[in-house]
N, C-alpha and C positions, 0 to 999 in steps of 0.2 A: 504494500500500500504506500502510495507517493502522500507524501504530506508539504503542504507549504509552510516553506524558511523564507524569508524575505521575497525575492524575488525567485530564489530557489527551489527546487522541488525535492527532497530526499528521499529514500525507498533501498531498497534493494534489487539488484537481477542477480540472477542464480546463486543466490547468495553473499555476493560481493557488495557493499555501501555504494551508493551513487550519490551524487548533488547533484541535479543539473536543472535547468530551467526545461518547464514540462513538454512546451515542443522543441527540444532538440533533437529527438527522435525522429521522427517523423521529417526534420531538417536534414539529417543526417541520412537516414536513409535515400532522398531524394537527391541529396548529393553524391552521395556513393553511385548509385546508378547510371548517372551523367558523366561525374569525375573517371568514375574506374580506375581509383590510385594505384598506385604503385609500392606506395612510400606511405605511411603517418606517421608523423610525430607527436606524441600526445606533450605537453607539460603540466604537469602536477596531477600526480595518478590516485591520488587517496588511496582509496583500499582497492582498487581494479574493477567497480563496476560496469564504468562504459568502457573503459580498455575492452573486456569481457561481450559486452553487447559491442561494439563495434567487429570486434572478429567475428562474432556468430554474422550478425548481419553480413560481413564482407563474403563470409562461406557460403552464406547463401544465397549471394547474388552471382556464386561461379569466380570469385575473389580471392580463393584459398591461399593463395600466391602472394598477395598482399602485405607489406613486411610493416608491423608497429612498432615502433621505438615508445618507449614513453618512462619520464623521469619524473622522481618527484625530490624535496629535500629530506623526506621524512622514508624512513623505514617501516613497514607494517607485515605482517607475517604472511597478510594475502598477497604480496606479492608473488609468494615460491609459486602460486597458482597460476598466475600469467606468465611464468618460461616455458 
């Protein structure tokens, strides 16, 4: 369940924390489709929930290939889940 933080949205995907503002999804996916990256780089991964929903979405648009970098300053244990 997404809940409103400021202008933020919080929740979880498959278990991992998210923050994002509630249409990013629906942004991002409409971007993926047209873009067909190559390359992402996230900055600042929190606990890996859109890292996590960005792969799936990439996989399932045929984007398996698709390389994410993403850094944060902070260490969290969900990371070992996104290698």
């Amino acid at each position: 369940m997404l809940s409103r933080v400021s202008h933020t949205w919080a929740g979880s995907y498959r278990g991992l924390d998210l923050k994002q503002h509630r249409d990013v999804y629906d942004v991002f996916r409409v971007f993926m489709e047209e873009v067909r990256p190559k390359r992402i780089l996230e900055m600042g991964t929190h606990k890996g929930g859109l890292t996590l929903y960005l792969r799936d979405l990439l996989d399932s648009l045929g984007l398996a290939d698709t390389e994410i970098k993403t850094f944060d300053i902070a260490s969290y244990p969900e990371h070992e889940m996104l290698k």
